[in-house]
N, CA, C and O atoms as a CHARMM CRD file, in Angstrom:
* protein
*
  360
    1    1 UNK  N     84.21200  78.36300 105.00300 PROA 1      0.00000
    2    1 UNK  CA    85.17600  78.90300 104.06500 PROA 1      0.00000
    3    1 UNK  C     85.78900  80.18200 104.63200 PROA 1      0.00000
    4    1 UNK  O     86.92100  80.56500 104.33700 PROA 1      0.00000
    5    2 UNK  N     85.02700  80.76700 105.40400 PROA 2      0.00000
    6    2 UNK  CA    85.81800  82.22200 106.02700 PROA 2      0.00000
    7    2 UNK  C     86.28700  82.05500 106.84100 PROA 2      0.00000
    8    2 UNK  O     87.13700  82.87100 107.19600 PROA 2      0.00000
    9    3 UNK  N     85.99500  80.80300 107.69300 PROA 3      0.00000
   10    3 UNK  CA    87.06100  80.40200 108.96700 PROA 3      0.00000
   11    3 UNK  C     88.59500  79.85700 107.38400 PROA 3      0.00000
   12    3 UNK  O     89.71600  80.36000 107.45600 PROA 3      0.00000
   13    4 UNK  N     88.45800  79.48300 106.95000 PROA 4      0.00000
   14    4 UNK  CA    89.68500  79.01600 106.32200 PROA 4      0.00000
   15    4 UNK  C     90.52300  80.54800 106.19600 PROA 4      0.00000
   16    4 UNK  O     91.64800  80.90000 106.55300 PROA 4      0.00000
   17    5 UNK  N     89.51200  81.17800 105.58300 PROA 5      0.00000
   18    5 UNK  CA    90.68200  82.49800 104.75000 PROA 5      0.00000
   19    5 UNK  C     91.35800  83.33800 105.75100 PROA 5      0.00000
   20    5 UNK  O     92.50100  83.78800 105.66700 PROA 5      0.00000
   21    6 UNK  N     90.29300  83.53700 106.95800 PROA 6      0.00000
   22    6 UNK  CA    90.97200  84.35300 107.92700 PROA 6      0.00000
   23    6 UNK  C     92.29000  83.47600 109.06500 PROA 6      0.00000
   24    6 UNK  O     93.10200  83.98000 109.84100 PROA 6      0.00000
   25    7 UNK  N     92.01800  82.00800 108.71100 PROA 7      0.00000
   26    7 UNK  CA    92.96000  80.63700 109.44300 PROA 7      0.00000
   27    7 UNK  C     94.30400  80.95300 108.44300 PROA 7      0.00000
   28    7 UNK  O     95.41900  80.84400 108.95300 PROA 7      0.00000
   29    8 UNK  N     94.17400  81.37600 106.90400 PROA 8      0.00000
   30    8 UNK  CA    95.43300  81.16900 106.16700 PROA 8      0.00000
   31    8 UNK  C     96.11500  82.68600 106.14000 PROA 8      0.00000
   32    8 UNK  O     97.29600  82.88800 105.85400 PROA 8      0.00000
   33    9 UNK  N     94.84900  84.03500 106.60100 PROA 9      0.00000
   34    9 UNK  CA    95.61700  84.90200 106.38500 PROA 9      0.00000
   35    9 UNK  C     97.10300  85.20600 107.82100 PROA 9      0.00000
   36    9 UNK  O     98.27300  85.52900 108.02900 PROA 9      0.00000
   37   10 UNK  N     95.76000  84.75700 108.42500 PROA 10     0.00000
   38   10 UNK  CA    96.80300  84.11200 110.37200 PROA 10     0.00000
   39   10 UNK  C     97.88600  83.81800 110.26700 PROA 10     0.00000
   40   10 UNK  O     98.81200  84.28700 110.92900 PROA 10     0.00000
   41   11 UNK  N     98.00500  82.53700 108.95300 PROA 11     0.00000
   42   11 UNK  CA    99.66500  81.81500 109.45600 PROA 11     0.00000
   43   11 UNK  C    100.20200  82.81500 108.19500 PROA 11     0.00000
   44   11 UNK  O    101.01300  83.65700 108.58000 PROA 11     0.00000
   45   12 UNK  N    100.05400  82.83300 107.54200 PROA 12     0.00000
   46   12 UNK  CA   100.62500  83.77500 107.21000 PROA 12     0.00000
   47   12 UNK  C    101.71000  85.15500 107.62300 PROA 12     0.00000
   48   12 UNK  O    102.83100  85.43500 107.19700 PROA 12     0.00000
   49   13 UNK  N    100.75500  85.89000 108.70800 PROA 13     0.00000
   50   13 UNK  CA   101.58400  86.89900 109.45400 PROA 13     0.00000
   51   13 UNK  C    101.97200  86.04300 110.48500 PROA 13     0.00000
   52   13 UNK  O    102.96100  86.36900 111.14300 PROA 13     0.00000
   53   14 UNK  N    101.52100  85.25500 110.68600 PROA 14     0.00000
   54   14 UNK  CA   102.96300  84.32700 112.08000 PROA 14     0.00000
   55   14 UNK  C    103.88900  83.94600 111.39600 PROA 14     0.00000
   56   14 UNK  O    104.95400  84.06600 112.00200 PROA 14     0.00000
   57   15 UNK  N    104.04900  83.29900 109.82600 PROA 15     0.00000
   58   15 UNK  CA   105.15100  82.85300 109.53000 PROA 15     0.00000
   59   15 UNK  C    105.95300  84.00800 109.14100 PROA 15     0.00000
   60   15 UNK  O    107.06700  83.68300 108.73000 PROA 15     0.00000
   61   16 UNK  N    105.67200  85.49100 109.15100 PROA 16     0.00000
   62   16 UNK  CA   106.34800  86.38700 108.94100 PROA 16     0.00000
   63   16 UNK  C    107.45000  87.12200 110.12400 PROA 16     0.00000
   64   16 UNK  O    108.47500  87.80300 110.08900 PROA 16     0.00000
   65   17 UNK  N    106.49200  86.48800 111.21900 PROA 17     0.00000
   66   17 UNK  CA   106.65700  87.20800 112.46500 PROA 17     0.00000
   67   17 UNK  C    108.01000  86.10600 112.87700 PROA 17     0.00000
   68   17 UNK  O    108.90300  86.64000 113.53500 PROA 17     0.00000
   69   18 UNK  N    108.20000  84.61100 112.52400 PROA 18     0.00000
   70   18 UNK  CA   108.78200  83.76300 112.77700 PROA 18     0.00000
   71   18 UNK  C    110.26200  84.29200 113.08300 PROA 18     0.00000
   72   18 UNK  O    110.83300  84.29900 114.17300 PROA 18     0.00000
   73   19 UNK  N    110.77100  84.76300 111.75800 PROA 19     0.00000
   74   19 UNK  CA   112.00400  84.69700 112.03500 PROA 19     0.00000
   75   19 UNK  C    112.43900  85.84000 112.36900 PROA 19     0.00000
   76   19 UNK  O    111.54800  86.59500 112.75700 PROA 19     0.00000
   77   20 UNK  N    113.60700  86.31700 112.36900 PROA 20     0.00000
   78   20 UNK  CA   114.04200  87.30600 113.20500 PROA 20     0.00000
   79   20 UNK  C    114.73600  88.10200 111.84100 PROA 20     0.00000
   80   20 UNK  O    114.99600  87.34800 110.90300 PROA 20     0.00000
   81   21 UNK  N    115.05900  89.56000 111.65100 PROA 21     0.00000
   82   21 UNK  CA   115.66100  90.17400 110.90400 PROA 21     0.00000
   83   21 UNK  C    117.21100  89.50700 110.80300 PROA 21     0.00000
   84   21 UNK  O    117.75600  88.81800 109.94000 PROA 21     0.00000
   85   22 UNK  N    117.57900  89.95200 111.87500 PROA 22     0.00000
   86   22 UNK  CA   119.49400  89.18900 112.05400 PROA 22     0.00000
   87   22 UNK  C    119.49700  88.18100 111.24900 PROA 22     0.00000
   88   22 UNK  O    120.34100  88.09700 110.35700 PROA 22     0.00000
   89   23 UNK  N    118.28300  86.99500 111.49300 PROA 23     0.00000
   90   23 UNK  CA   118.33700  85.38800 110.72800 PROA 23     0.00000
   91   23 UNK  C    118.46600  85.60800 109.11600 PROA 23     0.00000
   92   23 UNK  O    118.95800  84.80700 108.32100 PROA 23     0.00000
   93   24 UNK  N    118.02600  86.61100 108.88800 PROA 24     0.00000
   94   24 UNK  CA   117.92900  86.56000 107.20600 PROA 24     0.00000
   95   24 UNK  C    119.38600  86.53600 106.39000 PROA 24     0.00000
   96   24 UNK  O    120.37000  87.19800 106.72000 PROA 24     0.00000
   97   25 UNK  N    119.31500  85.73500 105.38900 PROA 25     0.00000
   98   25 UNK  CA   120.51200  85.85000 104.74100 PROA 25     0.00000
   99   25 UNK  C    120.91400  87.18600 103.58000 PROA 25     0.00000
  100   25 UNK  O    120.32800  87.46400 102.53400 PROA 25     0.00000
  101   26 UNK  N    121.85600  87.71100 104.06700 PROA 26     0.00000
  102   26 UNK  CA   121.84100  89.00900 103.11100 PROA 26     0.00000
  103   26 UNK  C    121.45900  88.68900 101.71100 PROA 26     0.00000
  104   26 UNK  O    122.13800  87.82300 101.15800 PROA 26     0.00000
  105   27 UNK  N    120.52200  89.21700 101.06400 PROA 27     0.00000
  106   27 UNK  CA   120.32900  89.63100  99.44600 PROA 27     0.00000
  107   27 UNK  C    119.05600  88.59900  99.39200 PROA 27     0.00000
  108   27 UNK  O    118.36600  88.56700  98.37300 PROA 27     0.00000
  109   28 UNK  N    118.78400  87.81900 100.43000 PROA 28     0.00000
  110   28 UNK  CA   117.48800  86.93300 100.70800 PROA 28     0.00000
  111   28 UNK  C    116.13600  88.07500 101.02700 PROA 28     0.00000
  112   28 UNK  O    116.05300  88.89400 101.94200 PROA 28     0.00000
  113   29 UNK  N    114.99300  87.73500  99.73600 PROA 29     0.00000
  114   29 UNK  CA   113.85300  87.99400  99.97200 PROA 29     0.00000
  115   29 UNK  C    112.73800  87.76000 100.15700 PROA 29     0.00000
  116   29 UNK  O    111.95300  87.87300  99.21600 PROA 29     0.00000
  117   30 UNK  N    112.34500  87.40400 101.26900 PROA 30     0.00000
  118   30 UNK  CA   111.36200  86.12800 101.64700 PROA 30     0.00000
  119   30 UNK  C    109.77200  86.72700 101.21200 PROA 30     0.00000
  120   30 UNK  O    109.66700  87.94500 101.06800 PROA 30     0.00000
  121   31 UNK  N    108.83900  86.05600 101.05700 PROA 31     0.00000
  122   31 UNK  CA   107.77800  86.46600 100.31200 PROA 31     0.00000
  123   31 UNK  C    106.26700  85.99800 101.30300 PROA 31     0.00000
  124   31 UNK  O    105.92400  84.92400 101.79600 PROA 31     0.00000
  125   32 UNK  N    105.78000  87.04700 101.28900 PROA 32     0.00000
  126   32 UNK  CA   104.39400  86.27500 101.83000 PROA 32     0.00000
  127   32 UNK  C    103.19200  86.42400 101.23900 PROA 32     0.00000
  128   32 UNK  O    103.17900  87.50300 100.64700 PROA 32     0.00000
  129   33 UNK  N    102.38900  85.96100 101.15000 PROA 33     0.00000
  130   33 UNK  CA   101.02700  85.63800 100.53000 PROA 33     0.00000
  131   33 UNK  C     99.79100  85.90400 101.55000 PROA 33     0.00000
  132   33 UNK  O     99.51000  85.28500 102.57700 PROA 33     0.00000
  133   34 UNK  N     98.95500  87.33000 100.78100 PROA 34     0.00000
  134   34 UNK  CA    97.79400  87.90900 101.83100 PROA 34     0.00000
  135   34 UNK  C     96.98000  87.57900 100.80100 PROA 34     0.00000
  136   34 UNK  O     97.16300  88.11100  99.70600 PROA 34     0.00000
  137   35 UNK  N     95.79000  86.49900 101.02600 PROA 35     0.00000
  138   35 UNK  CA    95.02700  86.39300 100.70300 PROA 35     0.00000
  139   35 UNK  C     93.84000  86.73600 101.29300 PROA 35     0.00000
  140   35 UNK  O     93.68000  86.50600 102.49200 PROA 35     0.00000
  141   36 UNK  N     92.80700  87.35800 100.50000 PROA 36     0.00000
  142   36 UNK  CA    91.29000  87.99500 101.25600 PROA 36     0.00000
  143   36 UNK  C     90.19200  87.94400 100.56700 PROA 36     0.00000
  144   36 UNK  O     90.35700  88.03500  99.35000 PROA 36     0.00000
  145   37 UNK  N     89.45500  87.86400 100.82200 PROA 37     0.00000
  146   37 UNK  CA    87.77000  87.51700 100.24500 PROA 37     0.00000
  147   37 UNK  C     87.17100  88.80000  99.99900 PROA 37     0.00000
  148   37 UNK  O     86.32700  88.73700  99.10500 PROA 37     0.00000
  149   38 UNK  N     87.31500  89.84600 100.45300 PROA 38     0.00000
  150   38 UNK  CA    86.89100  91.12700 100.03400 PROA 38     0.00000
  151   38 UNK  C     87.61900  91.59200  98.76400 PROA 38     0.00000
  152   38 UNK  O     88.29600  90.91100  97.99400 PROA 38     0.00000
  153   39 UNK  N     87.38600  92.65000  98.72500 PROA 39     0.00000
  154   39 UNK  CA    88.01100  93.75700  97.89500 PROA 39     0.00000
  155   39 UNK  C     89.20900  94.45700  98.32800 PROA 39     0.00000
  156   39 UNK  O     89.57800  94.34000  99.49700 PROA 39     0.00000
  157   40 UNK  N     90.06500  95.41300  97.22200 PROA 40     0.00000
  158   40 UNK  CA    91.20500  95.72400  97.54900 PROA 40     0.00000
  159   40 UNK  C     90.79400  97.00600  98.64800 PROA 40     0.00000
  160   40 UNK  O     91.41300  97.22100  99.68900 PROA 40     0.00000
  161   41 UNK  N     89.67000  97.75700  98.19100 PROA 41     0.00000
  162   41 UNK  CA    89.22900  98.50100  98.89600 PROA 41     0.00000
  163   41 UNK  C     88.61200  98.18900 100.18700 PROA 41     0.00000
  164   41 UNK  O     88.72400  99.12300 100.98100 PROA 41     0.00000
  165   42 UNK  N     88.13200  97.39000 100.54000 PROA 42     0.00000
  166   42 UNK  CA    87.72300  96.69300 101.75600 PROA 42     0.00000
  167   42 UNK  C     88.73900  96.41600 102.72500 PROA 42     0.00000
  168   42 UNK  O     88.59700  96.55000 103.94100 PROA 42     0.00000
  169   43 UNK  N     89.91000  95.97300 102.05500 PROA 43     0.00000
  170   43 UNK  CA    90.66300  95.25000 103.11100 PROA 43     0.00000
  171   43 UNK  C     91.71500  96.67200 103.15300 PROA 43     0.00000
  172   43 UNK  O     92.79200  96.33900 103.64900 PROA 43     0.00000
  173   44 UNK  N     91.69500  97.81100 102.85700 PROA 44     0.00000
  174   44 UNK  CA    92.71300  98.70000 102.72000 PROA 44     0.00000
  175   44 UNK  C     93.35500  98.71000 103.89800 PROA 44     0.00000
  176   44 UNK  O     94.35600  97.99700 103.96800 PROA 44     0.00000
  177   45 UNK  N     93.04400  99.32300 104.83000 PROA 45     0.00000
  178   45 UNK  CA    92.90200  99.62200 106.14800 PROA 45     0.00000
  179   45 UNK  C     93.56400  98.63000 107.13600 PROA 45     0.00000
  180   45 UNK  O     94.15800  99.00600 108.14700 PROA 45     0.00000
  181   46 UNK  N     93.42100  97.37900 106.78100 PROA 46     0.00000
  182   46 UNK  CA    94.24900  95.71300 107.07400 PROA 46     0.00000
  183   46 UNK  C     95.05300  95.69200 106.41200 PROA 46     0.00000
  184   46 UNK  O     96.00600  95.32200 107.09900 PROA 46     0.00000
  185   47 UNK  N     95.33500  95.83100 105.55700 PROA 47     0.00000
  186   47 UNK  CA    96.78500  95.74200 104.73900 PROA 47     0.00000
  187   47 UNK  C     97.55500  96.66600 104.74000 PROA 47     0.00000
  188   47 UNK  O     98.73900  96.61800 104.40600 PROA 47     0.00000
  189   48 UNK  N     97.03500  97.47100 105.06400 PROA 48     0.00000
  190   48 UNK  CA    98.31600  99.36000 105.39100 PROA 48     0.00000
  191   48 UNK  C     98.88600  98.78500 106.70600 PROA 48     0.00000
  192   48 UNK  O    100.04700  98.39300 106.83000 PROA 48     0.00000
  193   49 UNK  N     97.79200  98.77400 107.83300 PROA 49     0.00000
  194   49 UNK  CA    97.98700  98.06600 109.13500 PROA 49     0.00000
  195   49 UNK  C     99.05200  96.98400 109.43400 PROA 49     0.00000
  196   49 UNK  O     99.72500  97.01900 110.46400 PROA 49     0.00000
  197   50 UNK  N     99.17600  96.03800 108.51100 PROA 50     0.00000
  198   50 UNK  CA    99.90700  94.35600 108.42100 PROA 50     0.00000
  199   50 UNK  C    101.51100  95.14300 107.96300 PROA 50     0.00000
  200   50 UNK  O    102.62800  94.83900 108.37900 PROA 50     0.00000
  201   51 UNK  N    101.11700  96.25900 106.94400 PROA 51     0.00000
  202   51 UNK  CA   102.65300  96.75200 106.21900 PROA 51     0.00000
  203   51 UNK  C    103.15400  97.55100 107.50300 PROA 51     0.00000
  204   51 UNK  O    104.31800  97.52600 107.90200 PROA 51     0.00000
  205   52 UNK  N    102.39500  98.07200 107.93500 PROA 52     0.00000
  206   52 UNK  CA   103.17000  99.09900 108.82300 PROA 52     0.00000
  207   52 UNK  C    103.86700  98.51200 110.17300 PROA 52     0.00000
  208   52 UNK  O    104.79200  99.17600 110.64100 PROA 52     0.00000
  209   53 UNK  N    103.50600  97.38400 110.78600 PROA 53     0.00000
  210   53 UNK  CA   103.00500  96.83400 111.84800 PROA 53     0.00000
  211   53 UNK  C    105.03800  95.86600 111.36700 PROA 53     0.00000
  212   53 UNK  O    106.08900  95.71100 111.98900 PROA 53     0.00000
  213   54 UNK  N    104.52700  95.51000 109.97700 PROA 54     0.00000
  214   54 UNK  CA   106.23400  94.77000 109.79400 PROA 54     0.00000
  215   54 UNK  C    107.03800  95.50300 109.43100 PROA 54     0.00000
  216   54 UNK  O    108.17900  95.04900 109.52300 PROA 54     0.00000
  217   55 UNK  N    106.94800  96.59300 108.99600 PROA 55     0.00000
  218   55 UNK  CA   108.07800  97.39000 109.08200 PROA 55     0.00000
  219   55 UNK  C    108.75600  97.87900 110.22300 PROA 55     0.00000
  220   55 UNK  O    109.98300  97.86700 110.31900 PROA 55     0.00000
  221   56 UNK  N    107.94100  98.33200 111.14000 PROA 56     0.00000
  222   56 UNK  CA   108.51500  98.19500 112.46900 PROA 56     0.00000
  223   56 UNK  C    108.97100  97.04000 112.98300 PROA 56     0.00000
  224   56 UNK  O    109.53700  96.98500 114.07400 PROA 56     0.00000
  225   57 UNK  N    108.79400  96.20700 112.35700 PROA 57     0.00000
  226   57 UNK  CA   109.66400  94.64200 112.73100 PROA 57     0.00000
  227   57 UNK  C    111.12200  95.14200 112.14500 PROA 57     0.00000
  228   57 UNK  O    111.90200  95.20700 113.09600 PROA 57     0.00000
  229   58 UNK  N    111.59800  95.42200 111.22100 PROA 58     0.00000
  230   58 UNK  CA   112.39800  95.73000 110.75000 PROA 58     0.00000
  231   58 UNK  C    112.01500  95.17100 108.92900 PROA 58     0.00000
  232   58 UNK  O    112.82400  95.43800 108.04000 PROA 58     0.00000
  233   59 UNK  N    110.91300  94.52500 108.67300 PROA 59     0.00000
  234   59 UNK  CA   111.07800  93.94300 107.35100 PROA 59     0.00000
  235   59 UNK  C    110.24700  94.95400 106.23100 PROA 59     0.00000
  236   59 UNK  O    109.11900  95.41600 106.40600 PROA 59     0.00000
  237   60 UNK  N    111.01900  95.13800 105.17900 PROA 60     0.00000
  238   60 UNK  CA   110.67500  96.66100 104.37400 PROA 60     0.00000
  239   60 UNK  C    110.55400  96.20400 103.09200 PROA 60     0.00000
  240   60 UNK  O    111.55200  95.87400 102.45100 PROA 60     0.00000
  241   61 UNK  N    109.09300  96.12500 102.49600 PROA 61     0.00000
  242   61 UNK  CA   108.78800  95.55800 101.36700 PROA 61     0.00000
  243   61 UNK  C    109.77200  96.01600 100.57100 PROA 61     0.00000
  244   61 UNK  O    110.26000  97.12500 100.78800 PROA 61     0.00000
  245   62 UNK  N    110.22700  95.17700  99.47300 PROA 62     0.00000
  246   62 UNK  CA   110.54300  95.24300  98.47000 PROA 62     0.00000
  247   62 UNK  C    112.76500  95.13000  98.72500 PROA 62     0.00000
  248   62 UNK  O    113.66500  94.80900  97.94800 PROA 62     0.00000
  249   63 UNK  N    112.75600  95.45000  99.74300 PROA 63     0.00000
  250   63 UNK  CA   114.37100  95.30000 100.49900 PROA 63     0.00000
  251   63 UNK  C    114.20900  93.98200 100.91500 PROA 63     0.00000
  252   63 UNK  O    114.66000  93.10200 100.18200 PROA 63     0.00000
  253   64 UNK  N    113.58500  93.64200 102.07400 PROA 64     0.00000
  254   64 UNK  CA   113.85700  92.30600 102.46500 PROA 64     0.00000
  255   64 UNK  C    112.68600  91.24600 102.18900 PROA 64     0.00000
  256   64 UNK  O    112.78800  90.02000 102.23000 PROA 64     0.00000
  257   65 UNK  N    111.57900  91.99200 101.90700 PROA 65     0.00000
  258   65 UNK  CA   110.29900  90.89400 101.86100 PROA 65     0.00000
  259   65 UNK  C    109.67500  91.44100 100.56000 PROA 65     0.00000
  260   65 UNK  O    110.22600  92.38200  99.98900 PROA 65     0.00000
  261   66 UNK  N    108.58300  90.90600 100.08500 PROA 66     0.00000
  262   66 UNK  CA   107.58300  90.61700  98.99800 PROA 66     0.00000
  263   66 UNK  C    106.85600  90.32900  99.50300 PROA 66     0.00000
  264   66 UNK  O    107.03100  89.31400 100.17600 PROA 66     0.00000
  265   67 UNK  N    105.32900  91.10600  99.55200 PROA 67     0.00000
  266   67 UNK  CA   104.18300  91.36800  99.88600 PROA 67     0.00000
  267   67 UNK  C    102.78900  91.04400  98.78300 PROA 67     0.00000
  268   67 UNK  O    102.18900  91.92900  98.17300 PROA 67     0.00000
  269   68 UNK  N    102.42000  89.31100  98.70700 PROA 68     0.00000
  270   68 UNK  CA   101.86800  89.36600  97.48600 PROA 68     0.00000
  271   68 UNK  C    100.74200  89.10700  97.72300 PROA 68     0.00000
  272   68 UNK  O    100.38300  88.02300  98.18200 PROA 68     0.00000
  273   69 UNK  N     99.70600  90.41500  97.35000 PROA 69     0.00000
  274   69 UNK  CA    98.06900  90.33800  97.43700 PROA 69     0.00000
  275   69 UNK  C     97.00900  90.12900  96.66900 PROA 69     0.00000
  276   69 UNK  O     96.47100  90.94900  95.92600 PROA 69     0.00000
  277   70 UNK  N     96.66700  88.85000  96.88400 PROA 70     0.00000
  278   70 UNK  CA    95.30200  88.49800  96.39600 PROA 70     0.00000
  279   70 UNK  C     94.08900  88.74100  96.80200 PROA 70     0.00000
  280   70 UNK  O     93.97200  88.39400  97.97700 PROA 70     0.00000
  281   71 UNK  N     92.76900  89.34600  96.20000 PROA 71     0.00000
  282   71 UNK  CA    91.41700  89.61000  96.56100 PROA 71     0.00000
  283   71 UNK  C     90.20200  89.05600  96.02200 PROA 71     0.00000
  284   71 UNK  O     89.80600  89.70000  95.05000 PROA 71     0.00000
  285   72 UNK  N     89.62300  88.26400  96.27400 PROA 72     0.00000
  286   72 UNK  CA    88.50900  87.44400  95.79800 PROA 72     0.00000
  287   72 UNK  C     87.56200  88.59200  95.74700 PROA 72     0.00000
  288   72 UNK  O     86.57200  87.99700  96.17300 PROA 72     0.00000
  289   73 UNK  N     87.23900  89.54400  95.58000 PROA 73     0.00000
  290   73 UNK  CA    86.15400  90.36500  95.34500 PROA 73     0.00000
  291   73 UNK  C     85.21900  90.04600  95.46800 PROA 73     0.00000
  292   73 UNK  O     84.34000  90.05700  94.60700 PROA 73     0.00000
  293   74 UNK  N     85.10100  89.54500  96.92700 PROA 74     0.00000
  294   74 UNK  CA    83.59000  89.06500  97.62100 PROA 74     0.00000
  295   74 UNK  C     83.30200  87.56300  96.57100 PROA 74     0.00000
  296   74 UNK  O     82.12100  87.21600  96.60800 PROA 74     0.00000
  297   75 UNK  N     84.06500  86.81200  95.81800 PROA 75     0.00000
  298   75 UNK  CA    83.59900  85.52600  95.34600 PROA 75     0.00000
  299   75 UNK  C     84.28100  84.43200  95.83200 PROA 75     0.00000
  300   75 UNK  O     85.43600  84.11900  95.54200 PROA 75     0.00000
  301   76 UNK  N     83.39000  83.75300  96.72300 PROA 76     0.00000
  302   76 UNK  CA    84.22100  83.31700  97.27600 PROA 76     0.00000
  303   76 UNK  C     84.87800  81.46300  96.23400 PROA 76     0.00000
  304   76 UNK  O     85.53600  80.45300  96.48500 PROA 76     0.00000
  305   77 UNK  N     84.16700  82.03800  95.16900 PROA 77     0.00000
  306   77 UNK  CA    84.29700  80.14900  94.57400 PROA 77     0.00000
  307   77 UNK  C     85.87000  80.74000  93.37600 PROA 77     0.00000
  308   77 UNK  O     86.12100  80.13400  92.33500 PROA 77     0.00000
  309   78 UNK  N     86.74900  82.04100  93.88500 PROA 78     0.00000
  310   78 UNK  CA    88.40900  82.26500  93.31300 PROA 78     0.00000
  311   78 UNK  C     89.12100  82.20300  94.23000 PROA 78     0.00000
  312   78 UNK  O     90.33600  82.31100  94.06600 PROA 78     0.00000
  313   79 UNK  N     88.38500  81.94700  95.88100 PROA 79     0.00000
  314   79 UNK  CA    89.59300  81.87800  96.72300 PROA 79     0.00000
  315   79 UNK  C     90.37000  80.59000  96.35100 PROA 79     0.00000
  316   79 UNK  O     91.54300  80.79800  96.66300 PROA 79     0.00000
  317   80 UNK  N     90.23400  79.35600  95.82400 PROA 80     0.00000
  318   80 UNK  CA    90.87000  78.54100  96.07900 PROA 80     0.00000
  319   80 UNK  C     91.86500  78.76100  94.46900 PROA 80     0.00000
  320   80 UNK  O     93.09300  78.70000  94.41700 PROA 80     0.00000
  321   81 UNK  N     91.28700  78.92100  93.73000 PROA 81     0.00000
  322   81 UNK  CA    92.57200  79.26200  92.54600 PROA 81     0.00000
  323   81 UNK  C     93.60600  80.29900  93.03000 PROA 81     0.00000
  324   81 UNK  O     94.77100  80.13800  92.66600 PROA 81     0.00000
  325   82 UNK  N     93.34900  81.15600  93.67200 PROA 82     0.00000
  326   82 UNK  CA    93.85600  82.48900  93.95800 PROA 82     0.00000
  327   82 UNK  C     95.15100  81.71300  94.96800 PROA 82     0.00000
  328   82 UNK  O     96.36300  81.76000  94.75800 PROA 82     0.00000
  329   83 UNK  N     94.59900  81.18100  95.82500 PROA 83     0.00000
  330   83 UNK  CA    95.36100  80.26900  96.98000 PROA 83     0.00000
  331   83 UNK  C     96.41600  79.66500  96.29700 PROA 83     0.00000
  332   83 UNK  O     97.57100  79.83700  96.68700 PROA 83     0.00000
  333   84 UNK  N     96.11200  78.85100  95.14500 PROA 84     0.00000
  334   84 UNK  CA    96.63900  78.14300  94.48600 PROA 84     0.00000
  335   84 UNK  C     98.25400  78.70700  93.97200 PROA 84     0.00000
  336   84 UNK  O     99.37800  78.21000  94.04200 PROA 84     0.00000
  337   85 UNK  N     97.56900  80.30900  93.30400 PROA 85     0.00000
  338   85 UNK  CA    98.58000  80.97300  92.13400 PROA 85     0.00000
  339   85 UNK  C     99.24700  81.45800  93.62600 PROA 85     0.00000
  340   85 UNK  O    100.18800  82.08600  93.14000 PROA 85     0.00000
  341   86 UNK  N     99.36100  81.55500  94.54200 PROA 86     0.00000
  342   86 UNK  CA    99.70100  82.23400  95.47600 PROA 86     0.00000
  343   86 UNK  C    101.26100  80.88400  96.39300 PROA 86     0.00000
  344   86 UNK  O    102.40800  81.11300  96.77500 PROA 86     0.00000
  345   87 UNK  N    100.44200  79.67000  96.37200 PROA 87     0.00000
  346   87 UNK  CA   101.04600  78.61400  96.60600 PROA 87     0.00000
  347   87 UNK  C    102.47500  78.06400  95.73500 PROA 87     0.00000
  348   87 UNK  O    103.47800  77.52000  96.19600 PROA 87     0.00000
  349   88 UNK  N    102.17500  78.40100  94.42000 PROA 88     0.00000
  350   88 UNK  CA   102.81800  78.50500  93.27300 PROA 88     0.00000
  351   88 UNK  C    103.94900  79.57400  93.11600 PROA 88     0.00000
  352   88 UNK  O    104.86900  79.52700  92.29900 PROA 88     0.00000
  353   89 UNK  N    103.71200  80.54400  94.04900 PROA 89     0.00000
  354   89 UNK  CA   104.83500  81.63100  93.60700 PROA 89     0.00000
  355   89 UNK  C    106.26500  81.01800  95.16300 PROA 89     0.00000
  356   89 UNK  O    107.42300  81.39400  95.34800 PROA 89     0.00000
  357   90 UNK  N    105.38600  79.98800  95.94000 PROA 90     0.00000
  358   90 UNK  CA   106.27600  79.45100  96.94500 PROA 90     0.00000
  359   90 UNK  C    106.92700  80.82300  97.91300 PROA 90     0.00000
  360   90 UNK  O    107.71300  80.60900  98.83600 PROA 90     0.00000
């Protein structure tokens, strides 16, 4: 199960990394989904890291992207609902 979460948090930042700023269509806000098995406090430090890391890409929460974080608080039997509501926001 932790090979999965850390396999979905992966494509995740590759599918972020995919496209290029130029490619985006103006007033388009593409959305990604960080899902994690820890805590919000646990993963702080990874998720400041992931924000900072794409902003220097050029992509700036809330202007061009949506940054949506889910935390299983160490249980791991909400990762898959969590996945789910996360799948759902598309």
């Amino acid at each position: 199960m932790r090979r999965n979460v850390y396999g979905l948090t992966l494509c995740a930042m590759l599918l972020a990394l995919c496209g290029s700023v130029e490619a985006q269509q103006p007033g388009r806000i593409s959305r990604i989904g960080f899902l994690e098995r820890s805590t919000a406090s646990g993963s702080a430090v990874l998720l400041t890291a992931f924000r900072e890391e794409m902003s220097q890409l050029g992509w700036i929460e809330g202007k061009n992207i949506t940054i949506e974080v889910r935390f299983a608080d160490q249980k791991l039997e909400r990762l898959p609902d969590l996945a789910a509501e996360l799948a759902r926001l598309r």
